[in-house]
BALOBA-1460 file (C-alpha; in Angstrom, 3 decimals):
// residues 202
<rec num="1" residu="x" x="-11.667" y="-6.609" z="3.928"/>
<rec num="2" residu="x" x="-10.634" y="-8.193" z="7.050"/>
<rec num="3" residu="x" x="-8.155" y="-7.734" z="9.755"/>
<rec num="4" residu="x" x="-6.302" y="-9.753" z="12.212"/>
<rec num="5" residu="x" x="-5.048" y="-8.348" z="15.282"/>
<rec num="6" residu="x" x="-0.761" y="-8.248" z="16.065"/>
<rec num="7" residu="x" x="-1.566" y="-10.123" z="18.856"/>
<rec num="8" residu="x" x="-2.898" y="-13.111" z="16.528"/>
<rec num="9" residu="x" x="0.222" y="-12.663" z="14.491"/>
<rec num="10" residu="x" x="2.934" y="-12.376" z="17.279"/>
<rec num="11" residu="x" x="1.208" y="-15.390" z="18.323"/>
<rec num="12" residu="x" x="1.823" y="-17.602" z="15.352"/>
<rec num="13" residu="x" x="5.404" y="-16.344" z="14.663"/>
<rec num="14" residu="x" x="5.925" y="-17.932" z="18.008"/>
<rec num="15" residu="x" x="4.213" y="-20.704" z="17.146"/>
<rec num="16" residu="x" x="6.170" y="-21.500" z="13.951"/>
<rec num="17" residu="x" x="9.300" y="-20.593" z="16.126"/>
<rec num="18" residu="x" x="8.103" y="-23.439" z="18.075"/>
<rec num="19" residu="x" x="8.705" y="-21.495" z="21.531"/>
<rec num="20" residu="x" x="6.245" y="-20.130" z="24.088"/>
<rec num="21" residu="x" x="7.660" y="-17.269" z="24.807"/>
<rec num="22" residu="x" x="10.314" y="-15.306" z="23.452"/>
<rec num="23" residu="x" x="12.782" y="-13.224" z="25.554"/>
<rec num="24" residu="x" x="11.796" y="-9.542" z="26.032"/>
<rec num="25" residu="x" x="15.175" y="-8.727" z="23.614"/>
<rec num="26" residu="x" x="13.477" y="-11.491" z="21.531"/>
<rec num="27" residu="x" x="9.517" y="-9.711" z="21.344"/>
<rec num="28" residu="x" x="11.502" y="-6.456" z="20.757"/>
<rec num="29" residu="x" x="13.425" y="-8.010" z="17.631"/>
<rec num="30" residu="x" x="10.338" y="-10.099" z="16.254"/>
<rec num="31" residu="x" x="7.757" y="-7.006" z="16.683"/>
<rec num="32" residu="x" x="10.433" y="-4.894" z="14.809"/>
<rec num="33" residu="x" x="10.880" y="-7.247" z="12.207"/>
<rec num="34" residu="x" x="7.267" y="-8.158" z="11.724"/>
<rec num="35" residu="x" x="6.622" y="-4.634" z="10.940"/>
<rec num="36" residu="x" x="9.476" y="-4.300" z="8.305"/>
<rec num="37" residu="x" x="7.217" y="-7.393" z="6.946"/>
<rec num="38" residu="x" x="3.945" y="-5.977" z="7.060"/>
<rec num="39" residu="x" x="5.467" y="-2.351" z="5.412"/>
<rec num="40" residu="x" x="7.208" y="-4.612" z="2.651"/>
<rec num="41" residu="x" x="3.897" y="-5.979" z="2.004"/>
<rec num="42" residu="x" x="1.738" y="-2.428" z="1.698"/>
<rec num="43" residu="x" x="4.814" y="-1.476" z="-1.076"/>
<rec num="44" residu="x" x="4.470" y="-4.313" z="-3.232"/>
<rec num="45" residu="x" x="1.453" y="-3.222" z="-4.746"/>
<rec num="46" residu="x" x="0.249" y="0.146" z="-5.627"/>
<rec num="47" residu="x" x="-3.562" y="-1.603" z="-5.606"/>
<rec num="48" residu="x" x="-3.952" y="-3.350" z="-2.157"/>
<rec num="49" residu="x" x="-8.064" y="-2.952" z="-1.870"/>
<rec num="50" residu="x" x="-8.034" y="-1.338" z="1.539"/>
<rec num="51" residu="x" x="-5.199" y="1.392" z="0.312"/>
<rec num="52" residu="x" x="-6.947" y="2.256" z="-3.296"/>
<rec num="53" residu="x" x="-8.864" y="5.561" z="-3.958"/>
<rec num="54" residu="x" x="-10.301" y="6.034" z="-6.763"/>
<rec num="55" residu="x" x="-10.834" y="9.327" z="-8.364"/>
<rec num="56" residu="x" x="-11.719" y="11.307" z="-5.025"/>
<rec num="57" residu="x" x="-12.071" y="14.886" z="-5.329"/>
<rec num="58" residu="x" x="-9.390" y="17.291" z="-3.878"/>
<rec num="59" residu="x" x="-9.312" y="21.017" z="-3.325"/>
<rec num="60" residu="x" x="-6.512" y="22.717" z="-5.462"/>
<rec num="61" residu="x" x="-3.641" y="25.409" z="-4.776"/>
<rec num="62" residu="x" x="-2.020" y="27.293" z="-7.360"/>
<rec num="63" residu="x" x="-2.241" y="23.668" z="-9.321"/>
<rec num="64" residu="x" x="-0.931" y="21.749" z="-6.866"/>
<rec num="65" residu="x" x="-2.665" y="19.087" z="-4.772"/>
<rec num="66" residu="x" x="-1.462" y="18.735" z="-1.084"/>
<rec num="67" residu="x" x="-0.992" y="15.344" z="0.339"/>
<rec num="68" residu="x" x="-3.160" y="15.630" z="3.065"/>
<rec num="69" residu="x" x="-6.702" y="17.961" z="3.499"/>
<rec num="70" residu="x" x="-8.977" y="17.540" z="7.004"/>
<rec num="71" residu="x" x="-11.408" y="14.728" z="6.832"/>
<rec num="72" residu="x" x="-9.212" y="12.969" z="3.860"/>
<rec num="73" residu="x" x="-7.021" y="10.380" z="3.860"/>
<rec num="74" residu="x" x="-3.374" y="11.353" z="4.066"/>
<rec num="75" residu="x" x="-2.189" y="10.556" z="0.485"/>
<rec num="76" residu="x" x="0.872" y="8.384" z="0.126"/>
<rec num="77" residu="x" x="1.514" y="8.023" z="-3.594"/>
<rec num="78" residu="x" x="-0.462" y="9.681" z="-6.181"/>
<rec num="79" residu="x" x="-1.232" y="7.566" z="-9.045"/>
<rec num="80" residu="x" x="-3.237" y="9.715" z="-11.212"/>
<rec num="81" residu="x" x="-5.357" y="12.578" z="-12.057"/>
<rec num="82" residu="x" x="-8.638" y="13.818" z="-13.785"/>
<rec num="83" residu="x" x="-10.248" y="17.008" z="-13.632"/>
<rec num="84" residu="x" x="-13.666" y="15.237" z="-13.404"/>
<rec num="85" residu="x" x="-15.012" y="12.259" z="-12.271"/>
<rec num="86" residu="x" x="-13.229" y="9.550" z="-13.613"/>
<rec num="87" residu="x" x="-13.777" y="5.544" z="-14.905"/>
<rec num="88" residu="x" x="-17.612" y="6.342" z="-15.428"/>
<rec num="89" residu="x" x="-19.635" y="6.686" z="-18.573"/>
<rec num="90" residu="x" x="-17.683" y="9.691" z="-19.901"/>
<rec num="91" residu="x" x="-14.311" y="10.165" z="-20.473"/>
<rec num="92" residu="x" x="-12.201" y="12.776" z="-18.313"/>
<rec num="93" residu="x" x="-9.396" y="14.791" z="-19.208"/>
<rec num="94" residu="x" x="-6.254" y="13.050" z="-17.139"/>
<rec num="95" residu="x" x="-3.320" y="15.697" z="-16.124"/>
<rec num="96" residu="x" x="0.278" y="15.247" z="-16.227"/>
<rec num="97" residu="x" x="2.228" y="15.706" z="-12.694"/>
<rec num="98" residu="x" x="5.309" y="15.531" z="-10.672"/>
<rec num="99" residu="x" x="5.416" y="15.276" z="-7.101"/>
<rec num="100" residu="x" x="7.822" y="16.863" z="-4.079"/>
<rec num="101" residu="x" x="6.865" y="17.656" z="-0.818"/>
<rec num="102" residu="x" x="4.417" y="19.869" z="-1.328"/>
<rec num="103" residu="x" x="2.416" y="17.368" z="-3.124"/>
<rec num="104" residu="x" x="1.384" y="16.988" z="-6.555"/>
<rec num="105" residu="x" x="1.819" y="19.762" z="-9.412"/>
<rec num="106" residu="x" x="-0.142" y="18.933" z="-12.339"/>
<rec num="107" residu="x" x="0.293" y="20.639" z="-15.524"/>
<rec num="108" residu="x" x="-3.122" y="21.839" z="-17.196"/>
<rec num="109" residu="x" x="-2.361" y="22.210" z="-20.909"/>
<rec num="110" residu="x" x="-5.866" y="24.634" z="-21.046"/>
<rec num="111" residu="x" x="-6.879" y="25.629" z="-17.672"/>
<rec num="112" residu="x" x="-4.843" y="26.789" z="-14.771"/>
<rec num="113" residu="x" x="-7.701" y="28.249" z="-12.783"/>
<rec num="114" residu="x" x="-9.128" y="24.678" z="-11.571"/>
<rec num="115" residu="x" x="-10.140" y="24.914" z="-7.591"/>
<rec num="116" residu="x" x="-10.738" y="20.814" z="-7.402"/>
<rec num="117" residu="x" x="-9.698" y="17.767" z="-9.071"/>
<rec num="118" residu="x" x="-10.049" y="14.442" z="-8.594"/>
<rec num="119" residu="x" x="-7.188" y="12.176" z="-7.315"/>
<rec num="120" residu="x" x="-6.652" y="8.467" z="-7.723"/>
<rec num="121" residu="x" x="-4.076" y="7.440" z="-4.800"/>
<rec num="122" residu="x" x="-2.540" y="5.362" z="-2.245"/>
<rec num="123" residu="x" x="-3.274" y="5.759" z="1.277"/>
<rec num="124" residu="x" x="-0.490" y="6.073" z="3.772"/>
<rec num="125" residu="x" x="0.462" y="2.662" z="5.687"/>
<rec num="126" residu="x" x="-1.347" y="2.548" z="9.433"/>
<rec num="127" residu="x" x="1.828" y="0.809" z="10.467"/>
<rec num="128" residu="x" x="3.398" y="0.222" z="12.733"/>
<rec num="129" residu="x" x="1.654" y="-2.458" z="14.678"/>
<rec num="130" residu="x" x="2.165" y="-2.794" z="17.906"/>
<rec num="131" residu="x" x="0.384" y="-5.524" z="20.366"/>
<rec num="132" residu="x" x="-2.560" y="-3.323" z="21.006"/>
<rec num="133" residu="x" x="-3.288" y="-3.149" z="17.282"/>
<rec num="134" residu="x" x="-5.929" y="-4.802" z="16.180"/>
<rec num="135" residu="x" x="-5.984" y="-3.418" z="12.091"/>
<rec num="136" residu="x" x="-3.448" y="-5.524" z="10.790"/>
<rec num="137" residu="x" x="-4.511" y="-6.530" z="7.484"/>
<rec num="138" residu="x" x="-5.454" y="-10.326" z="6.933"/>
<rec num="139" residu="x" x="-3.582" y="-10.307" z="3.369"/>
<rec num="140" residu="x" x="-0.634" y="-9.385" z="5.002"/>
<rec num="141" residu="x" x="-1.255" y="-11.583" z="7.707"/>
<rec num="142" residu="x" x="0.225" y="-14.978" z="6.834"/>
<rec num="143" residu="x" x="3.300" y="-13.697" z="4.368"/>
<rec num="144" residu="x" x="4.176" y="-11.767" z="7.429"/>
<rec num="145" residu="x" x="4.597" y="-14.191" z="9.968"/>
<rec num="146" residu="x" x="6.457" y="-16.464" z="7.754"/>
<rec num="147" residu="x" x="8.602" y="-14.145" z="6.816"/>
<rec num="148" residu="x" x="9.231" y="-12.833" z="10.317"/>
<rec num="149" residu="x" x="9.899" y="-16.205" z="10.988"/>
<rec num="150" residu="x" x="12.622" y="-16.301" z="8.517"/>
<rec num="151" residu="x" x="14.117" y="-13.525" z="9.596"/>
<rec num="152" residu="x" x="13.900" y="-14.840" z="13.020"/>
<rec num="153" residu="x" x="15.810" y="-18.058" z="11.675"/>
<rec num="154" residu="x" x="18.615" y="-16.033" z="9.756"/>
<rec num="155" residu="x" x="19.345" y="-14.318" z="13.260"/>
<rec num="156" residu="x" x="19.848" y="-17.596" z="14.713"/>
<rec num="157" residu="x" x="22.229" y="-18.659" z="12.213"/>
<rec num="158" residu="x" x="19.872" y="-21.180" z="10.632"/>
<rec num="159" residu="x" x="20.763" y="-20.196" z="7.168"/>
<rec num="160" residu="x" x="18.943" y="-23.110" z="5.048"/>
<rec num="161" residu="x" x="15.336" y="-23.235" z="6.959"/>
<rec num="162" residu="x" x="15.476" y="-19.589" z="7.197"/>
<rec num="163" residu="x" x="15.749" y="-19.719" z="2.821"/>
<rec num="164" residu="x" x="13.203" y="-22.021" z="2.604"/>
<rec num="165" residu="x" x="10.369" y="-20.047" z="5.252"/>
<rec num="166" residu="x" x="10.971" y="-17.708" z="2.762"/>
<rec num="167" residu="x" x="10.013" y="-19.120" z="0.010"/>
<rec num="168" residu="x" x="6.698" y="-19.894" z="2.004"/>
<rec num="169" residu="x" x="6.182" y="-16.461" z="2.858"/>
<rec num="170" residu="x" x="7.034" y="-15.168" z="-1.155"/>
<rec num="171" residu="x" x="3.830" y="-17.560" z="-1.898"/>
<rec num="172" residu="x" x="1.517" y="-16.071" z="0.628"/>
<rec num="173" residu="x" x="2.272" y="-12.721" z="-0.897"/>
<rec num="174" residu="x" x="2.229" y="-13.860" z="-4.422"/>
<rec num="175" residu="x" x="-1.060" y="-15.523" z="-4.125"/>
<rec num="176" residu="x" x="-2.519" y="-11.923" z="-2.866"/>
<rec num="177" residu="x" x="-1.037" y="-10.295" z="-5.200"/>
<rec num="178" residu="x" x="-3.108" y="-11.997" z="-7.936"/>
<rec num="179" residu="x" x="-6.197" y="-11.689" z="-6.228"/>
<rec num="180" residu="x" x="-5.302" y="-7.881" z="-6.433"/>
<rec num="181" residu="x" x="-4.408" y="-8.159" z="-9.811"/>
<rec num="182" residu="x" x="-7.899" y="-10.248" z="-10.572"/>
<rec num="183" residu="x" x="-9.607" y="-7.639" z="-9.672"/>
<rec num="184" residu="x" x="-8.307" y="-5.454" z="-12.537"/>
<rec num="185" residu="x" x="-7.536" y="-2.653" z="-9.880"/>
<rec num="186" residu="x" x="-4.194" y="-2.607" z="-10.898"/>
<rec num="187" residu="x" x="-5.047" y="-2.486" z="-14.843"/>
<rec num="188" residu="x" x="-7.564" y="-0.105" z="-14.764"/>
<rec num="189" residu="x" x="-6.843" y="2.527" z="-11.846"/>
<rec num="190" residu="x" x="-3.256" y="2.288" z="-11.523"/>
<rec num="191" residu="x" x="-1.889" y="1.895" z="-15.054"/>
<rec num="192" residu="x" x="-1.922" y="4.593" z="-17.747"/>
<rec num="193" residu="x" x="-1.373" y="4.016" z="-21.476"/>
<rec num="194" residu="x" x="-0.275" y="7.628" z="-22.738"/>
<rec num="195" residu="x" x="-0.867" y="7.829" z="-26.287"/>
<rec num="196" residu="x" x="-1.623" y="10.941" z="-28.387"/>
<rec num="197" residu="x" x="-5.350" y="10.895" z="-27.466"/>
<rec num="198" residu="x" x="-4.708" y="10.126" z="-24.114"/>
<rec num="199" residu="x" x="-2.786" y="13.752" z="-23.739"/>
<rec num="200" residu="x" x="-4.615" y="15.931" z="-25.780"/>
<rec num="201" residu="x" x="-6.941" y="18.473" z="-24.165"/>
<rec num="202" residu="x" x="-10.917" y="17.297" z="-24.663"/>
């Protein structure tokens, strides 16, 4: 997975502005909006490569799974969960849940004494970027400036190119999107059929 840096990207937002510099109300505006951008990106999939884990094991509370735990990623959305190992040779039982601020409760139809289970989720977004950033993610990269771009034309008043940049910008994302979806991350890890045999305790 590869990253740009906001510099890179501030950089070509100016260059598609066609300016060299923008006024420090301008930077302010743009670095703002590029961020909205970037954070609009990270929530339009719940299988972006670089925010995926896969059935990672997590220490349990009166059946409830916090959404953070020292040395872990700080979960963001829970997608699902097993109480073994899951999407290798043998099947694992996958739990029901709901989710507030305390994190995940998941309802055991057979065991409520589980101390770990293991937790398929979305890591939290390491926005925002700021020019010292150097982490912003190349799949975000190009549907970001375009789109800050647009925005950037809307607040000049130029209604029409600003439509059209965004159309540019909806086809950067949309072509990631697909390689996300190629990968079947979003099939397989993300997506649950629930069927009979799908809830029943095994």
């Amino acid at each position: 997975m590869q990253s740009s840096t906001f510099t890179d990207l501030f950089a070509l937002i100016q260059a598609l502005a066609g300016v060299e510099t923008f006024t420090q109300a301008e930077s302010i505006k743009v670095i703002a909006l590029a961020n909205r951008r970037l954070y609009e990106a990270y929530n339009a999939s719940q299988s972006w490569t670089r925010y995926i884990v896969v059935g990672e094991e997590r220490d349990v509370a009166n059946q409830v799974v916090p959404f953070a735990e020292t040395s872990l990623d700080t979960i963001s959305d829970f997608l699902r969960i097993h109480r073994t190992k899951p999407f290798l040779n043998l099947s694992s039982v996958e739990y029901e849940f709901y989710v507030d601020q305390d994190g995940a409760h998941f309802l055991s139809p057979s065991d409520n004494s589980a101390t770990s289970v293991f937790v398929t989720y979305k890591k939290i977004w390491d926005g925002p970027f700021d020019v010292s950033s150097t982490n912003v993610p190349l799949e975000f990269y190009y549907f970001a400036a375009h789109a800050t771009y647009a925005d950037f034309l809307r607040m000049d008043g130029q209604l029409d190119k600003a439509i059209a940049e965004e159309q540019v910008a909806q086809s950067y994302l949309t072509s990631e999107l697909q390689k996300a979806e190629s990968q079947r991350n979003n099939n397989i890890t993300v997506r649950r059929i629930s069927t009979h045999g799908s809830r029943q305790s095994r």
